[in-house]
C-alpha positions as CSV (number, residue, x, y, z in Angstrom):
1,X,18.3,-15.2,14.1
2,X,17.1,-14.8,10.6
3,X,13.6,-13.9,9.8
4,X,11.4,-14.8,6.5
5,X,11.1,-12.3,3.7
6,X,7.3,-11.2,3.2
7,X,8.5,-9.9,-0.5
8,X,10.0,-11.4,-2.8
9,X,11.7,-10.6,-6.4
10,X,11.8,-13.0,-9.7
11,X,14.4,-15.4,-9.7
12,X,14.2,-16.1,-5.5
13,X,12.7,-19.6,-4.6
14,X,9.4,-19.9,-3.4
15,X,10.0,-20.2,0.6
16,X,6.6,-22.7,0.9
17,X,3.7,-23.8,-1.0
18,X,1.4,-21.2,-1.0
19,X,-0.6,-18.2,-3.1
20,X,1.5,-15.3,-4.1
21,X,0.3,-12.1,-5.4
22,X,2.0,-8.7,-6.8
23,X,2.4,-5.8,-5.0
24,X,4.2,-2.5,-5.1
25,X,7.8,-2.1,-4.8
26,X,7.2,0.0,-1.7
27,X,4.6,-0.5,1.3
28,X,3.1,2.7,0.5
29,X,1.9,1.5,-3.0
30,X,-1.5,-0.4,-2.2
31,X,-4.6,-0.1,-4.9
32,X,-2.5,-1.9,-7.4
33,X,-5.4,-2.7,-10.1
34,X,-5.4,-6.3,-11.0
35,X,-2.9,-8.0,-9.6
36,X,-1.6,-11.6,-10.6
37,X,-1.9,-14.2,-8.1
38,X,0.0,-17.5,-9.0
39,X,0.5,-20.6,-7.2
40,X,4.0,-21.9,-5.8
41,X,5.2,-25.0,-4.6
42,X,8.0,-24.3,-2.2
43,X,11.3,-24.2,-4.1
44,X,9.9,-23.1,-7.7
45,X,11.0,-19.8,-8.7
46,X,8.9,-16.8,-9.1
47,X,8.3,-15.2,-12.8
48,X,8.8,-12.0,-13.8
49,X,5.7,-9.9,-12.4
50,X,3.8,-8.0,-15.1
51,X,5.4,-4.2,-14.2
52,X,9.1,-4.0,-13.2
53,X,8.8,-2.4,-10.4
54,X,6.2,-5.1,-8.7
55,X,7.1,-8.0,-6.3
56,X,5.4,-10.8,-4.7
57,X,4.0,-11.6,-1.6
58,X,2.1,-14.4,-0.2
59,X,-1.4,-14.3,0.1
60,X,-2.7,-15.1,3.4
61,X,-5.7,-17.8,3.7
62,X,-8.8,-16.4,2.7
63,X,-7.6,-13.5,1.1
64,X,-6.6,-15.3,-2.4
65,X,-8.9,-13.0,-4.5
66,X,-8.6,-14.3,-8.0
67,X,-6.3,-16.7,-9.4
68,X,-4.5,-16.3,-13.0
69,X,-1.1,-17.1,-14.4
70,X,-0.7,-19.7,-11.9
C-alpha cells in the first residue's frame, strides 16, 4: 500500500488542490525566513522554489500564513 508524499520537488504534480509552502530539504531545517506559499490545483506542476535546496509542502487549514507567487 502506497502512502502520499508530504514533500514534494519542482516538476512533480500537485497531488490536490491545496496551499503549498517551502521548506527545507531536511526535517531538521525549520525557521526558514519567508517562505513562498502558492496555490495548486491538483495536477499543475510545482515551480522551482526560490533556493535549490527547498521543497514544498502543503499547508494545513489555518496555517496558510501569507500568500505570494501563487
Amino acid at each position: 500500500m502506497g502512502g502520499e508524499h508530504n514533500q514534494f520537488e519542482v516538476g512533480w504534480k500537485a497531488p490536490n488542490d491545496g496551499v503549498y509552502r517551502e521548506i527545507g530539504e531536511h526535517p531538521d531545517s525549520e525557521g526558514i525566513s519567508h517562505p513562498r506559499e502558492i496555490h495548486l490545483k491538483k495536477g499543475e506542476p510545482f515551480p522551482e522554489p526560490t533556493n535549490a535546496h527547498r521543497k514544498w509542502t502543503r499547508v494545513k487549514n489555518g496555517d496558510v500564513k501569507h500568500r505570494n507567487g501563487g
